[in-house]
N, CA, C and O atoms as CSV, one atom per row, in Angstrom:
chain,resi,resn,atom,element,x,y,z
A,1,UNK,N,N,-56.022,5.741,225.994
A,1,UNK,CA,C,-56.066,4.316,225.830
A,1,UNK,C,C,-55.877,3.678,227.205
A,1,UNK,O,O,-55.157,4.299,227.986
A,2,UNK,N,N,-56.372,2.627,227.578
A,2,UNK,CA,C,-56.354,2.314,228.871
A,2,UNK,C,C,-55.705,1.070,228.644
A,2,UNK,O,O,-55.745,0.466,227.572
A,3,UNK,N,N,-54.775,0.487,230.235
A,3,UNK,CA,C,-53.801,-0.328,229.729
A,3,UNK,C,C,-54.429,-1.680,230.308
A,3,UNK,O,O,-55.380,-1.775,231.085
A,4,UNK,N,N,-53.494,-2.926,229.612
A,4,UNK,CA,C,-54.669,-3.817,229.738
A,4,UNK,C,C,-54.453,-4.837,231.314
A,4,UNK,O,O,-55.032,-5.765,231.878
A,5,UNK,N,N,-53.475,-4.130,231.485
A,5,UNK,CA,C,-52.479,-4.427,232.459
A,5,UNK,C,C,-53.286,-5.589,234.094
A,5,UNK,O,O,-53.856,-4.753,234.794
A,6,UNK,N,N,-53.422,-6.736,234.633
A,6,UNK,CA,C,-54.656,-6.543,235.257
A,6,UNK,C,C,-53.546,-7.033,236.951
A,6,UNK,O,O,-52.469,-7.623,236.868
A,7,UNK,N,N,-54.093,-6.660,238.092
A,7,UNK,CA,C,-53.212,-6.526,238.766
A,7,UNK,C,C,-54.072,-7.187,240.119
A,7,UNK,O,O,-55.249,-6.831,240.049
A,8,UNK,N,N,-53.828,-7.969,241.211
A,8,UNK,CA,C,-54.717,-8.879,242.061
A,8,UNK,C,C,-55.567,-7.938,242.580
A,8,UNK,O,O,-56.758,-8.194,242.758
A,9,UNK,N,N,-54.796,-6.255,242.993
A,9,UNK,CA,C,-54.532,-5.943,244.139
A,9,UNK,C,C,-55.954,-5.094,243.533
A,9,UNK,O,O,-56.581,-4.672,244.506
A,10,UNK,N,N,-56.595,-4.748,242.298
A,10,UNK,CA,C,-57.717,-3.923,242.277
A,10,UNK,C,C,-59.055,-4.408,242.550
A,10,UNK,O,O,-59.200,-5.609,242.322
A,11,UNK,N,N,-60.077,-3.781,242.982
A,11,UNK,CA,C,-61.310,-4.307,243.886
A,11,UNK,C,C,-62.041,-4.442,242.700
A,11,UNK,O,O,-63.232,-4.436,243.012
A,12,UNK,N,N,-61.906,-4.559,241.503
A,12,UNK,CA,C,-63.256,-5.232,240.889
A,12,UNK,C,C,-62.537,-5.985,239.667
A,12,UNK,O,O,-61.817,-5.379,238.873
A,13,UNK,N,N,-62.802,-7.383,239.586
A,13,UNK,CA,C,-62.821,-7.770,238.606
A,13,UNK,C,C,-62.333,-7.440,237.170
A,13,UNK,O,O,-62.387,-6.245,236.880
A,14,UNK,N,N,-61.730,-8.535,235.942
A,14,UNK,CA,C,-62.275,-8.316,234.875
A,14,UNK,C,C,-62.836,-7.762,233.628
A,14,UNK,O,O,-62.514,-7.194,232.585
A,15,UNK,N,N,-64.196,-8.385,234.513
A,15,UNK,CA,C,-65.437,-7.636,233.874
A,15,UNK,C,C,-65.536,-6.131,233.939
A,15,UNK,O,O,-66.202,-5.482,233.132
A,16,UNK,N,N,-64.900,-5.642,234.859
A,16,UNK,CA,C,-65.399,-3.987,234.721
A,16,UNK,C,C,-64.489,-3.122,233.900
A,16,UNK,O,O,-63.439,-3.730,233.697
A,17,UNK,N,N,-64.494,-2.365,233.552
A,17,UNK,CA,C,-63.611,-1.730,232.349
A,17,UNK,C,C,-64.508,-0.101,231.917
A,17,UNK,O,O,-65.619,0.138,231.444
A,18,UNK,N,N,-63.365,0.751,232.367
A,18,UNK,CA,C,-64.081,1.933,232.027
A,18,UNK,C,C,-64.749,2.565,230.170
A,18,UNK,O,O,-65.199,3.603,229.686
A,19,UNK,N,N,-64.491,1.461,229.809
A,19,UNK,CA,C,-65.155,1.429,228.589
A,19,UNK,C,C,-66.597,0.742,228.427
A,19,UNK,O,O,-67.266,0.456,227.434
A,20,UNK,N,N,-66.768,0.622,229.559
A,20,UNK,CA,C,-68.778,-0.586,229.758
A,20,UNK,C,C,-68.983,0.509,230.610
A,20,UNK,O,O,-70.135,0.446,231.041
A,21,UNK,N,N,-68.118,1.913,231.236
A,21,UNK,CA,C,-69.138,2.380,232.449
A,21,UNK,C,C,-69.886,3.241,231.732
A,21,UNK,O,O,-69.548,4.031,230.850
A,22,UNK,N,N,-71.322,2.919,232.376
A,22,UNK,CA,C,-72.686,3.739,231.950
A,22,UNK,C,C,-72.227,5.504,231.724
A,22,UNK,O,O,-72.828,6.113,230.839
A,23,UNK,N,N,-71.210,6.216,232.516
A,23,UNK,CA,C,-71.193,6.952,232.729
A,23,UNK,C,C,-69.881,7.886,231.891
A,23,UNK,O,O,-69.500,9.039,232.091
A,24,UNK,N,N,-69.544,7.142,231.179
A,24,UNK,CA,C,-68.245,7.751,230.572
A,24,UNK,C,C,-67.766,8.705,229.744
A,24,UNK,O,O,-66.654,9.220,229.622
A,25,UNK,N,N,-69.556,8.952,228.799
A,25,UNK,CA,C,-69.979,9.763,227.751
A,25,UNK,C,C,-70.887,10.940,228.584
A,25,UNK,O,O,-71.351,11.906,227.979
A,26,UNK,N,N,-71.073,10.750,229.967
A,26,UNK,CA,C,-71.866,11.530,230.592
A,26,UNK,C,C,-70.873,12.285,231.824
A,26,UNK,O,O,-70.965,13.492,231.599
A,27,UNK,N,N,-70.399,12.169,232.453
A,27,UNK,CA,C,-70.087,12.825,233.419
A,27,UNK,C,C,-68.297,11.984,233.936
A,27,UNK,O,O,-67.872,11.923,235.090
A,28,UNK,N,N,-67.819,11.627,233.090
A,28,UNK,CA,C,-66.576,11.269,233.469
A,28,UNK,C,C,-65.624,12.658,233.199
A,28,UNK,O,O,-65.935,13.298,232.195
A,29,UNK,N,N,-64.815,13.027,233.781
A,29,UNK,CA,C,-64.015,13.553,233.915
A,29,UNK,C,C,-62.676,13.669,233.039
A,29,UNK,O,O,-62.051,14.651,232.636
A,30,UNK,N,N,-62.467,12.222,232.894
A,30,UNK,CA,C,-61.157,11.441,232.422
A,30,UNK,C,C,-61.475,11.030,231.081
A,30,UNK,O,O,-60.598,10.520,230.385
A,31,UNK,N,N,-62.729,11.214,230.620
A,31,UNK,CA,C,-62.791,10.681,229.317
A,31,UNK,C,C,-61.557,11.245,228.124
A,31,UNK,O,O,-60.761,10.419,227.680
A,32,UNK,N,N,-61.509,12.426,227.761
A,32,UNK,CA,C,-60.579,12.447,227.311
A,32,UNK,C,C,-58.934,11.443,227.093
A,32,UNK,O,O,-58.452,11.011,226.046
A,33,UNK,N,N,-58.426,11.336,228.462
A,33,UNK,CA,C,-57.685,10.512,228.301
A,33,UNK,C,C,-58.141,9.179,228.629
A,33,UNK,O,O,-57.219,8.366,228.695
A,34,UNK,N,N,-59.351,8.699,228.864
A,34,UNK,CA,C,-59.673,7.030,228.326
A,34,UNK,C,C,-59.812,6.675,226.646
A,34,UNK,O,O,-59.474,5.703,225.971
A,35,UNK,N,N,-60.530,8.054,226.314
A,35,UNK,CA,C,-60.205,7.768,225.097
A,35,UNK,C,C,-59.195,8.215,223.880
A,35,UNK,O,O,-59.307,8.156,222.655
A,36,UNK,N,N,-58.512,8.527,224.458
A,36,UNK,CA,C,-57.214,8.696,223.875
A,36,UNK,C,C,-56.490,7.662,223.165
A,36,UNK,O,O,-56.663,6.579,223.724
A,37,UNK,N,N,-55.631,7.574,221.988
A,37,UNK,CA,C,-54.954,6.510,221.470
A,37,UNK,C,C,-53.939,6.779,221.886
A,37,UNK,O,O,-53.221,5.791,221.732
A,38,UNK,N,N,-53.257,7.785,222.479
A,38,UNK,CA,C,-52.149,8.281,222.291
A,38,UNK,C,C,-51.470,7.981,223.806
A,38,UNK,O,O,-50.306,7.655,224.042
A,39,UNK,N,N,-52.490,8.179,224.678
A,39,UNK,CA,C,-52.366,8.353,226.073
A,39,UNK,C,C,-52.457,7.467,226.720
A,39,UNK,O,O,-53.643,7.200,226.911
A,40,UNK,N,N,-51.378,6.405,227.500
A,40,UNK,CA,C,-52.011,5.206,228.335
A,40,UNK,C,C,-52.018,5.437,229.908
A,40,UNK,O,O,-51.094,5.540,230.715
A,41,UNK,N,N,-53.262,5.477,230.033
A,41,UNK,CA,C,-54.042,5.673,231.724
A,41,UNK,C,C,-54.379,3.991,231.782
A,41,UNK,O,O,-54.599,3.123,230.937
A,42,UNK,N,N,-54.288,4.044,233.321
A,42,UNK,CA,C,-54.871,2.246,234.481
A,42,UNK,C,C,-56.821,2.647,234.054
A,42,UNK,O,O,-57.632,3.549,233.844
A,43,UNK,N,N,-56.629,1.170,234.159
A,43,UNK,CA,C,-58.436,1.363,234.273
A,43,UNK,C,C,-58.835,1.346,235.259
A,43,UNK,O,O,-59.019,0.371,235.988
A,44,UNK,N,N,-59.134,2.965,235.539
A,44,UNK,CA,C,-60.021,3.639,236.945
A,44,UNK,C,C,-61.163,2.249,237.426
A,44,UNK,O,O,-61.343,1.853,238.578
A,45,UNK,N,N,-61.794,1.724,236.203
A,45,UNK,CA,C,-62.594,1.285,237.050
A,45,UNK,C,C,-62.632,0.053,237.629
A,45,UNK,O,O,-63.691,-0.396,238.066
A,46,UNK,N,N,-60.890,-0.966,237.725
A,46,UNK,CA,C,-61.096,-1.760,238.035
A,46,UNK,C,C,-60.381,-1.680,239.698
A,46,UNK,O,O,-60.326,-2.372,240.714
A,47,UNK,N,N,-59.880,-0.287,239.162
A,47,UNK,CA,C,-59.006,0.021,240.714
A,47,UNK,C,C,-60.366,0.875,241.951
A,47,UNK,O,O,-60.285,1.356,243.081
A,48,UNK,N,N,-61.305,0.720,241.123
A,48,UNK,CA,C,-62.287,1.093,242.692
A,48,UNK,C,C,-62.744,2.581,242.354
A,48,UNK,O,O,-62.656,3.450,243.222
A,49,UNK,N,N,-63.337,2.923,240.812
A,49,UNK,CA,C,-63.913,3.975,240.638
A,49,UNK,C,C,-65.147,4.528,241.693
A,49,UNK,O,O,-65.689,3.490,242.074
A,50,UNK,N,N,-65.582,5.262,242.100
A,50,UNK,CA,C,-66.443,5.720,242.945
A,50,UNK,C,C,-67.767,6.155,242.210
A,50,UNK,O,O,-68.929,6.000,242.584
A,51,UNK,N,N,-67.227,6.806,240.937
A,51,UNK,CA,C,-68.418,7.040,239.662
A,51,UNK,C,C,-68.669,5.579,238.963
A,51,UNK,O,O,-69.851,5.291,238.773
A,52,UNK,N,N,-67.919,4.861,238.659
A,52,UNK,CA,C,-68.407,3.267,237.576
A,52,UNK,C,C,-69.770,3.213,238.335
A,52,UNK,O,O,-70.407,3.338,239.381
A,53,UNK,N,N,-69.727,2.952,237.111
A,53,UNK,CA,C,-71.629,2.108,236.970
A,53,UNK,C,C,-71.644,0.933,235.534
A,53,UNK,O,O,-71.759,1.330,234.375
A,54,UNK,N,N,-71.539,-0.163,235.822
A,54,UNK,CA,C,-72.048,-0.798,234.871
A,54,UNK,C,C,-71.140,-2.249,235.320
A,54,UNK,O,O,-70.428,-2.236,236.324
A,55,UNK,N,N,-71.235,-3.138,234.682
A,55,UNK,CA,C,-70.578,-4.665,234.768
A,55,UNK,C,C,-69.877,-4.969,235.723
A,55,UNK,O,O,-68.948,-4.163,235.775
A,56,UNK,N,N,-69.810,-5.748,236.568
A,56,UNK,CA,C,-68.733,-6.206,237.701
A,56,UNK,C,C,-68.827,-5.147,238.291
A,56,UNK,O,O,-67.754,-4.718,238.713
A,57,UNK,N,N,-69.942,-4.383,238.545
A,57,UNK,CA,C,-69.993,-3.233,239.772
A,57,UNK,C,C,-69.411,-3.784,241.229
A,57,UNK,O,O,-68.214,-3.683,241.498
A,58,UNK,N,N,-69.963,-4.124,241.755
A,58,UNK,CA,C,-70.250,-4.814,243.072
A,58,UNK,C,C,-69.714,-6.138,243.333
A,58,UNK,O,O,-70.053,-6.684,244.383
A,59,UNK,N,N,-69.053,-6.642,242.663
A,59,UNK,CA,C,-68.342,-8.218,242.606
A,59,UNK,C,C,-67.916,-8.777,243.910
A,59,UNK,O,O,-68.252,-9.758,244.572
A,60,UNK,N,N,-66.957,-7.702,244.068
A,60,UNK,CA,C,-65.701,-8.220,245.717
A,60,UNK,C,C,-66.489,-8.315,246.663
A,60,UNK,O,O,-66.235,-9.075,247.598
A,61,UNK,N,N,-67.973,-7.328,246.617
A,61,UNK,CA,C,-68.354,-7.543,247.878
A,61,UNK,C,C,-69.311,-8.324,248.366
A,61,UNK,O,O,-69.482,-8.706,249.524
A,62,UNK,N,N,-70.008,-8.564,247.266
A,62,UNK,CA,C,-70.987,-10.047,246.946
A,62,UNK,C,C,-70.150,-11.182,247.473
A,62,UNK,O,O,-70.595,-11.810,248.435
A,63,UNK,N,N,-68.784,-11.576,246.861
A,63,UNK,CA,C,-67.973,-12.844,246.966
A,63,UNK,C,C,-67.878,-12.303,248.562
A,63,UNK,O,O,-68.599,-13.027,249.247
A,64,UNK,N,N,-67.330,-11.437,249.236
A,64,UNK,CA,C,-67.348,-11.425,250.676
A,64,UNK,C,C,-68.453,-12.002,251.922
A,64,UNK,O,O,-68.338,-12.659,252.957
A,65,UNK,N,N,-69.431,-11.424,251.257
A,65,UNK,CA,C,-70.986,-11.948,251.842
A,65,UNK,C,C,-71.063,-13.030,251.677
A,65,UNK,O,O,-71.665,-13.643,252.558
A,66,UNK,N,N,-70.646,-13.644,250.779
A,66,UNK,CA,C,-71.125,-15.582,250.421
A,66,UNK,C,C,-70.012,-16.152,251.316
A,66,UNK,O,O,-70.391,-16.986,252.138
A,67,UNK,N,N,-68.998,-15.916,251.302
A,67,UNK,CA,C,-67.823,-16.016,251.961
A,67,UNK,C,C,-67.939,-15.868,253.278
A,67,UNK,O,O,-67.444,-16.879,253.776
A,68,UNK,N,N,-68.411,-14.997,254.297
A,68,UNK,CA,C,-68.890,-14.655,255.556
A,68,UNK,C,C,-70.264,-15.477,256.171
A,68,UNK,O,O,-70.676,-15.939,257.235
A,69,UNK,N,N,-70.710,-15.315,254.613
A,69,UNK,CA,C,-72.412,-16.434,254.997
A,69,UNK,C,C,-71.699,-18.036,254.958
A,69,UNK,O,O,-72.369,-18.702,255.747
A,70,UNK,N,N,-70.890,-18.682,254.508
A,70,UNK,CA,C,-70.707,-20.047,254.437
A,70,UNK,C,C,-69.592,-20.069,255.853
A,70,UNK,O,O,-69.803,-20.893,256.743
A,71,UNK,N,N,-68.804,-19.416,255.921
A,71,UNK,CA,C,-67.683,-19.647,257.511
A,71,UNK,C,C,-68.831,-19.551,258.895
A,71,UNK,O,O,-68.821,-20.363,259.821
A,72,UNK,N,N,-69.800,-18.365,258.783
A,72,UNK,CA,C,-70.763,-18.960,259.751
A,72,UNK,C,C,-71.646,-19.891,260.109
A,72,UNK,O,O,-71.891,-20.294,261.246
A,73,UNK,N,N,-72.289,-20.337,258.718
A,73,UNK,CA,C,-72.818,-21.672,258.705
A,73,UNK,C,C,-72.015,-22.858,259.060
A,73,UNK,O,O,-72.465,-23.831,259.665
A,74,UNK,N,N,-70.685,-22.709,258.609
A,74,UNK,CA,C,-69.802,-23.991,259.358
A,74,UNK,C,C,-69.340,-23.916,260.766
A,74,UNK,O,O,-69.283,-24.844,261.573
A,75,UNK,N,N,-69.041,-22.760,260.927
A,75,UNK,CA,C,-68.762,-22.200,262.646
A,75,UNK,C,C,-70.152,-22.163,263.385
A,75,UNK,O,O,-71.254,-21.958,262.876
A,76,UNK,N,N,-69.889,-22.372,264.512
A,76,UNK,CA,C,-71.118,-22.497,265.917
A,76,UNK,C,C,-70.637,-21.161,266.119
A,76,UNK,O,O,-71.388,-20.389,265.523
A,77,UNK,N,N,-69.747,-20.582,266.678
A,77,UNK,CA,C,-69.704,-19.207,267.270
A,77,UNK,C,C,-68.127,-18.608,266.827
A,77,UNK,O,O,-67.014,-19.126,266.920
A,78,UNK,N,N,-68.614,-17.189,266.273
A,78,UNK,CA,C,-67.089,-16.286,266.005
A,78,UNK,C,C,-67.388,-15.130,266.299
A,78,UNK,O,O,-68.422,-14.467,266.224
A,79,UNK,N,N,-65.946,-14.872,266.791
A,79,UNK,CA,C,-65.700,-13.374,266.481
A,79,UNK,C,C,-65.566,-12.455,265.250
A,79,UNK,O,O,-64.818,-12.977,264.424
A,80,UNK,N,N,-66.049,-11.247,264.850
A,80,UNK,CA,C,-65.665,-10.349,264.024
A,80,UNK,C,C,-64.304,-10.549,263.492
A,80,UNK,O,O,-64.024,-10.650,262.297
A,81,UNK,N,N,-63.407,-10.602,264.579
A,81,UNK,CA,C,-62.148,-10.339,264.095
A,81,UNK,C,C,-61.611,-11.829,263.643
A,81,UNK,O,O,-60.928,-11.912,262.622
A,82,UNK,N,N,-61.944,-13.073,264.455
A,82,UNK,CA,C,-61.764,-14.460,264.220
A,82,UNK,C,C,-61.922,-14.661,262.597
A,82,UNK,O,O,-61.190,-15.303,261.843
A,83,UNK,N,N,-63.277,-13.802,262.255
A,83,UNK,CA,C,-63.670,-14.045,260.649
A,83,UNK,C,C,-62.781,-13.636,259.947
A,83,UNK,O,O,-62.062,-14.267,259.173
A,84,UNK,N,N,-62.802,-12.052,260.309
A,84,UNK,CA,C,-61.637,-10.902,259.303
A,84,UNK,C,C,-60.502,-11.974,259.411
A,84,UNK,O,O,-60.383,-12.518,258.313
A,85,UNK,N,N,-59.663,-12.452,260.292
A,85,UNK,CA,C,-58.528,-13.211,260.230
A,85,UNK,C,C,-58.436,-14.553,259.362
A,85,UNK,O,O,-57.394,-14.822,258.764
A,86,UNK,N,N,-59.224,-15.136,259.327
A,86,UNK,CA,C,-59.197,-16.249,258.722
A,86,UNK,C,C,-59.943,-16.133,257.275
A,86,UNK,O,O,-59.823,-17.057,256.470
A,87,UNK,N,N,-60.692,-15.011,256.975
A,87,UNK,CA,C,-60.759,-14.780,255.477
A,87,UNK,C,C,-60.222,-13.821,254.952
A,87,UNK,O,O,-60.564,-13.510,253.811
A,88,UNK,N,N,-59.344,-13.169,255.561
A,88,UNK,CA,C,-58.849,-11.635,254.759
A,88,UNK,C,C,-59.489,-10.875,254.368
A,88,UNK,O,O,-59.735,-10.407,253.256
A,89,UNK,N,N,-59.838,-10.705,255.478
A,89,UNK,CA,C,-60.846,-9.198,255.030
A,89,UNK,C,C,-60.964,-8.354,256.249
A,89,UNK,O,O,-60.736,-8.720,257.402
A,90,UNK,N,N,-61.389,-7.056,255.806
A,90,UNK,CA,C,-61.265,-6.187,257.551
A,90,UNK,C,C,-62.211,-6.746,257.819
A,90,UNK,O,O,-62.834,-7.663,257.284
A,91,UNK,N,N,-62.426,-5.758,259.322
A,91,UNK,CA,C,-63.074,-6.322,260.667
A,91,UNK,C,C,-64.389,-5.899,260.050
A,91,UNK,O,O,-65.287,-6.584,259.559
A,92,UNK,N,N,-64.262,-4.543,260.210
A,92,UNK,CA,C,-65.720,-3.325,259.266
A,92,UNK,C,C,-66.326,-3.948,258.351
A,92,UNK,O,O,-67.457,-3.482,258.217
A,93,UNK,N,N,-66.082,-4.904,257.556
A,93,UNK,CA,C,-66.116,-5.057,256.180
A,93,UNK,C,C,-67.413,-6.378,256.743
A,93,UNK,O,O,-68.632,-6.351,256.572
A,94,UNK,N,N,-66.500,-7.505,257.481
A,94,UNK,CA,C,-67.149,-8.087,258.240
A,94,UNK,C,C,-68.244,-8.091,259.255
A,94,UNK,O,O,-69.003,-9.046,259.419
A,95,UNK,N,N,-68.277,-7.203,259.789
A,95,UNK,CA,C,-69.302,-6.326,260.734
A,95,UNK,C,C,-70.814,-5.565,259.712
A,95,UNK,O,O,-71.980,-5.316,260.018
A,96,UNK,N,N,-70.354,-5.478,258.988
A,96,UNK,CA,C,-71.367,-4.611,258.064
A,96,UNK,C,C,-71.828,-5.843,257.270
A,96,UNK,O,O,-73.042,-6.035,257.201
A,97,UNK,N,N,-71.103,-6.582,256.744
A,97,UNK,CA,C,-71.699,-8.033,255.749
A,97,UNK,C,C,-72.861,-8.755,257.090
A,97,UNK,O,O,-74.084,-8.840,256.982
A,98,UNK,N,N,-72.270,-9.066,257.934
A,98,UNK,CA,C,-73.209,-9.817,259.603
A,98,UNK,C,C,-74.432,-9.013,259.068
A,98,UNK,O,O,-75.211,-9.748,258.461
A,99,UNK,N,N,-74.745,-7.952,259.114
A,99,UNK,CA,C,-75.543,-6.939,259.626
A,99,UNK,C,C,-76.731,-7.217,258.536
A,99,UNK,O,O,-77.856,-7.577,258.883
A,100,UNK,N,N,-76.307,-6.985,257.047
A,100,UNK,CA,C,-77.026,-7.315,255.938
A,100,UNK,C,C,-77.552,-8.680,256.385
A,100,UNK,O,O,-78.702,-8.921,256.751
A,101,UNK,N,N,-76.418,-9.628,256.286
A,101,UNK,CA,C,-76.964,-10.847,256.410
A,101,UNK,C,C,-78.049,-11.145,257.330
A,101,UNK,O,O,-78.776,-12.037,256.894
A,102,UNK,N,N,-78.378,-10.701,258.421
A,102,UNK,CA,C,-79.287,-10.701,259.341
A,102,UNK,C,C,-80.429,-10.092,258.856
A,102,UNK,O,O,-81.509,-10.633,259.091
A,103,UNK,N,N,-80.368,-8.542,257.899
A,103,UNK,CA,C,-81.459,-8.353,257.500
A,103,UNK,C,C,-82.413,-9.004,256.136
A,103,UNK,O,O,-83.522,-8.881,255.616
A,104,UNK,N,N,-81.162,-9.747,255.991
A,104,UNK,CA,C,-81.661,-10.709,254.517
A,104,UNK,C,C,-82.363,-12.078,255.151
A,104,UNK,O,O,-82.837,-12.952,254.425
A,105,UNK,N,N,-82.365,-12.153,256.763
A,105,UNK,CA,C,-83.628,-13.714,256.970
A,105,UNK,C,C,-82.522,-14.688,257.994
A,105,UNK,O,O,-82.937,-15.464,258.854
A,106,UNK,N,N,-81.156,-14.468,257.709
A,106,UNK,CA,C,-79.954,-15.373,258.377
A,106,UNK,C,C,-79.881,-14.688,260.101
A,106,UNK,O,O,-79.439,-13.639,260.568
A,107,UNK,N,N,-80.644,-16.045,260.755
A,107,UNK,CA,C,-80.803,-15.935,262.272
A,107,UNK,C,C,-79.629,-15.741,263.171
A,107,UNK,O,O,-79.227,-16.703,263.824
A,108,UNK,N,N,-79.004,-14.498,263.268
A,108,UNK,CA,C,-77.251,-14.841,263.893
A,108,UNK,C,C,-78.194,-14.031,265.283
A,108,UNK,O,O,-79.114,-13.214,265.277
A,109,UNK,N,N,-77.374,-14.782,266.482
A,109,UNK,CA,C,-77.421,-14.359,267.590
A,109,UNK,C,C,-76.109,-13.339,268.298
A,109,UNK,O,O,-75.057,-13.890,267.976
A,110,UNK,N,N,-75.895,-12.439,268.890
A,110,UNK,CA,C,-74.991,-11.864,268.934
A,110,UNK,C,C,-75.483,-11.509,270.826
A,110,UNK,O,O,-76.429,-10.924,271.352
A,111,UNK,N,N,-73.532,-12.657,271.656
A,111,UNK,CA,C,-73.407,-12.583,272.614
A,111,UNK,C,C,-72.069,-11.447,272.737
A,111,UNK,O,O,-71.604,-10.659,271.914
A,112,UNK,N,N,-71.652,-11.810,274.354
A,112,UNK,CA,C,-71.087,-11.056,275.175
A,112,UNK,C,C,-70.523,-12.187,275.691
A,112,UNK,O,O,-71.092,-13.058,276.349
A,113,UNK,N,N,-69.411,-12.134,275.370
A,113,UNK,CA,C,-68.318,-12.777,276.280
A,113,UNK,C,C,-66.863,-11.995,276.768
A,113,UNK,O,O,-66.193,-11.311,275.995
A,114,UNK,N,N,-66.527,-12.229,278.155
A,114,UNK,CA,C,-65.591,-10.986,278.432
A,114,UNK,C,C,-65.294,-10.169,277.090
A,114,UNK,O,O,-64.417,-10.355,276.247
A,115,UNK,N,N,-66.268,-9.237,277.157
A,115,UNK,CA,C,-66.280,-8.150,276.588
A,115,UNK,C,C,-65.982,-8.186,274.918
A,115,UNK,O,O,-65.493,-7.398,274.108
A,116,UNK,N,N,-66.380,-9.133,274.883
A,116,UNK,CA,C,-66.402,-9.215,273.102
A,116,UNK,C,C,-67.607,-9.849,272.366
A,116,UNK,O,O,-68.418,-10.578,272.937
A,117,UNK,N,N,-67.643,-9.646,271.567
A,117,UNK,CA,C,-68.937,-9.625,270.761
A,117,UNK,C,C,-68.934,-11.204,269.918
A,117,UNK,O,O,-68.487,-11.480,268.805
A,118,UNK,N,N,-69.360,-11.745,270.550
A,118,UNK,CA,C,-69.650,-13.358,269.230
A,118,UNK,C,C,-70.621,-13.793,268.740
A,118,UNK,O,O,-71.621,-13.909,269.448
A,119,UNK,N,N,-70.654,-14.135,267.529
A,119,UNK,CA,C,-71.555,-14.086,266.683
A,119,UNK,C,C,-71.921,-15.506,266.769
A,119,UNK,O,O,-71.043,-16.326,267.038
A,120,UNK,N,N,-73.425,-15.963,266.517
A,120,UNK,CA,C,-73.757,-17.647,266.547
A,120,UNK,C,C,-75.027,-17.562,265.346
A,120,UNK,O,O,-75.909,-16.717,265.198
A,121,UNK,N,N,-74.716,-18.791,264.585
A,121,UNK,CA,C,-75.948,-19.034,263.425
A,121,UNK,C,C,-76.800,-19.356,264.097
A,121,UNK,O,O,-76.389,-20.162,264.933
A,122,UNK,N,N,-78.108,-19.091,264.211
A,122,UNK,CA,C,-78.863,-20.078,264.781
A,122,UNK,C,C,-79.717,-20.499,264.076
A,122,UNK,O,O,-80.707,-21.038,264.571
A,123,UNK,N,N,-79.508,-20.317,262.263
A,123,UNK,CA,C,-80.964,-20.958,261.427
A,123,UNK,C,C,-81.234,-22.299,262.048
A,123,UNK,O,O,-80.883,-22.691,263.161
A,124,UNK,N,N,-82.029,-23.031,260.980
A,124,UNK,CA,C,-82.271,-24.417,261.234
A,124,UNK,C,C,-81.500,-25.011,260.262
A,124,UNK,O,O,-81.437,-26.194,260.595
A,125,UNK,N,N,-80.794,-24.827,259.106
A,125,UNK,CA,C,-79.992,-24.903,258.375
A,125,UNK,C,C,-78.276,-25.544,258.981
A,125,UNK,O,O,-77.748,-26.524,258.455
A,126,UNK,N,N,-77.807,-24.976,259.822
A,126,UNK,CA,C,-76.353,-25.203,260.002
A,126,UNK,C,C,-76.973,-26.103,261.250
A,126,UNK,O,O,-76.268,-27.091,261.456
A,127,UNK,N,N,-77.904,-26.022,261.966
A,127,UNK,CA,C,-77.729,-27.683,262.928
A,127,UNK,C,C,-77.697,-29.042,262.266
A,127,UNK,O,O,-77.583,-30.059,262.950
């Protein structure tokens, strides 16, 4: 039985619940004790299953990207770490969202200033 317990600190949502994952009747491991009445296990899949597949997959990191895409549109120029700091989130996390975002059409320019890396929007959008 899985507990219903829900806690800030797990990376997905809600919505996800190892009872919606595609995979639970197929290759879970733990099924036994998810489905257990007897037995109360955390729900693997809201704490950051690596196997889940199904509902609120991908949530935290979508809201990160929209989150990273709107602080640059309001900012003229940041740092990696300027971002990570002021939205809570790592640096990596931030660095890799930039990266997508650039390959999704969002014009960021990326300077060199004593030796650090700053990032600038340059759509036509944020002028």
């Amino acid at each position: 039985m899985l507990s219903k317990v829900y806690d800030v600190e797990m990376k997905r949502g809600v919505d996800a619940s190892c009872l919606k994952c595609e995979k639970l009747h197929t290759s879970c491991y733990l099924r036994k004790y998810i489905l257990s009445e007897e037995v109360e296990v955390c729900d693997y899949a809201r704490w950051g299953c690596v196997k889940y597949k199904g509902v609120g997959q991908r949530k935290q990191r979508g809201k990160a990207i929209d989150r990273i895409r709107e602080y640059l549109v309001e900012q003229k120029q940041s740092t990696a770490s300027e971002i990570a700091e002021t939205l809570c989130i790592d640096r990596q996390v931030v660095i890799n969202a930039i990266n997508r975002l650039v390959k999704q059409g969002l014009q960021i320019t990326k300077k060199y200033l004593n030796n650090e890396l700053i990032y600038e929007n340059t759509t036509l959008s944020s002028l």
